[in-house]
C-alpha positions in Angstrom: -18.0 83.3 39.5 -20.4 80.9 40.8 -23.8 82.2 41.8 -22.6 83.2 45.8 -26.8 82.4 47.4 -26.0 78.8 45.8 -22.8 78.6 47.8 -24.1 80.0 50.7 -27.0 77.7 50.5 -25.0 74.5 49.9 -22.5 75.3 52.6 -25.5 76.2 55.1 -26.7 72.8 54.8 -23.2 71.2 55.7 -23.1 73.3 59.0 -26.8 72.3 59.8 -25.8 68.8 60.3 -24.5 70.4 63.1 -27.4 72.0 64.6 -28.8 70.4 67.4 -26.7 70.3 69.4 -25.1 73.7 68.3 -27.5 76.6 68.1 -27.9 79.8 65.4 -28.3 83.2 66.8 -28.5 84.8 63.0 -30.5 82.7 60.0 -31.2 84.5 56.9 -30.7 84.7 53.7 -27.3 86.0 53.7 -25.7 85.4 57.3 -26.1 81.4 59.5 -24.1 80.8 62.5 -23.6 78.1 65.3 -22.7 78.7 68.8 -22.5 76.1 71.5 -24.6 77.8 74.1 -23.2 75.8 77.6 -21.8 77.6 80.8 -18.0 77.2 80.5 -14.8 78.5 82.0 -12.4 79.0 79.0 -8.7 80.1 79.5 -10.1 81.5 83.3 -12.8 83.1 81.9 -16.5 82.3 82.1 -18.8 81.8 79.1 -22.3 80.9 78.5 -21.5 80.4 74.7 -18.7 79.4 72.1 -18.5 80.6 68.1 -18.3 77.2 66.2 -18.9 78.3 62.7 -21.0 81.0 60.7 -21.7 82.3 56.5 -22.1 85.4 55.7 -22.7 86.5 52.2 -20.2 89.5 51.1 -19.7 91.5 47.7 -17.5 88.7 45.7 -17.6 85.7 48.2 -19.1 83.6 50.7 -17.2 83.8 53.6 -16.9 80.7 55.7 -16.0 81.7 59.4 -14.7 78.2 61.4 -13.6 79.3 64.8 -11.7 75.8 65.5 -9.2 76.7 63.4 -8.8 80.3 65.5 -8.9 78.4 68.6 -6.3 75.9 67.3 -4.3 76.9 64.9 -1.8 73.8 64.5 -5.5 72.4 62.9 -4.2 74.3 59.7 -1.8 71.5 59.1 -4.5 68.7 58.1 -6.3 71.1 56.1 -5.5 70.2 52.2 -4.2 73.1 49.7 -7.3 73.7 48.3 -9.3 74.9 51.6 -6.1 76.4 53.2 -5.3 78.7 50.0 -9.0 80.2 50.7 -7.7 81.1 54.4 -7.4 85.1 54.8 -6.7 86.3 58.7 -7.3 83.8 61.3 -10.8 82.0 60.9 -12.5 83.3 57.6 -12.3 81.4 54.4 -13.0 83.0 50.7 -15.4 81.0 49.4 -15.6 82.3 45.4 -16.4 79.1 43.8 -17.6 75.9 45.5 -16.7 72.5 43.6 -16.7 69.1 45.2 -13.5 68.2 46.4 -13.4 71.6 48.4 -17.3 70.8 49.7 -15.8 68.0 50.6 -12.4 69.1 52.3 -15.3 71.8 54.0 -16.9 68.6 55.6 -14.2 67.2 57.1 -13.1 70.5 58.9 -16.6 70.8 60.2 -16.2 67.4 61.6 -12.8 68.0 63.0 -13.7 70.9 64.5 -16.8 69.6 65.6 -15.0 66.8 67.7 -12.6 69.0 69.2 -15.2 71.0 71.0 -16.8 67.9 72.0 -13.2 66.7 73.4 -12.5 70.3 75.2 -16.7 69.9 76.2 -17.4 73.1 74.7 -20.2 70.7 73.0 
């Protein structure tokens, strides 16, 4: 098993491309996560903020919360084998081991996801 504050801190620095515009409420050495913090109405409902992604160090992973794919789940189906087989409940990915193709497969769901809020305006 790979060395989990190495995949915590390779994967931190993919999501904070992301940040401006998207904000982190909790940055240490174990937990990182962006909200969009913008006055919405969602569904009916008013919000001054939106989840987009976070990390959170646990006993035998890295686990890689991505709200887009809670938000949206039909997102699942451009997500390649490697990434989706890490999926477990609606938005949290087991990260055990981080190589490059699944950095990489990490990136583009970022970016996805990243555009999508930007299309709903969430961004």
């Amino acid at each position: 098993m790979e060395n989990l504050n190495e995949i915590f801190k390779q994967l931190k620095e993919l999501l904070l491309k992301f940040q401006p515009p998207l904000s982190s409420k909790m940055n240490d050495e174990s937990h990182f996560d962006l909200w969009s913090v913008k006055d919405l109405v969602i569904e009916g409902r008013k919000r001054k903020e939106v989840y987009f992604a976070g990390l959170i160090i646990q006993k035998s992973y890295v686990g890689f919360y991505y709200m887009p794919v809670y938000a949206e789940p039909e997102v699942k189906a451009f997500f390649k084998p490697e990434l989706l087989s890490r999926l477990k409940g609606k938005s949290c990915f087991h990260i055990l081991n981080l190589d490059l193709l699944l950095m990489e497969q990490i990136k583009e769901a970022l970016e996805m996801g990243f555009q999508a809020y930007k299309e709903k305006g969430w961004v």
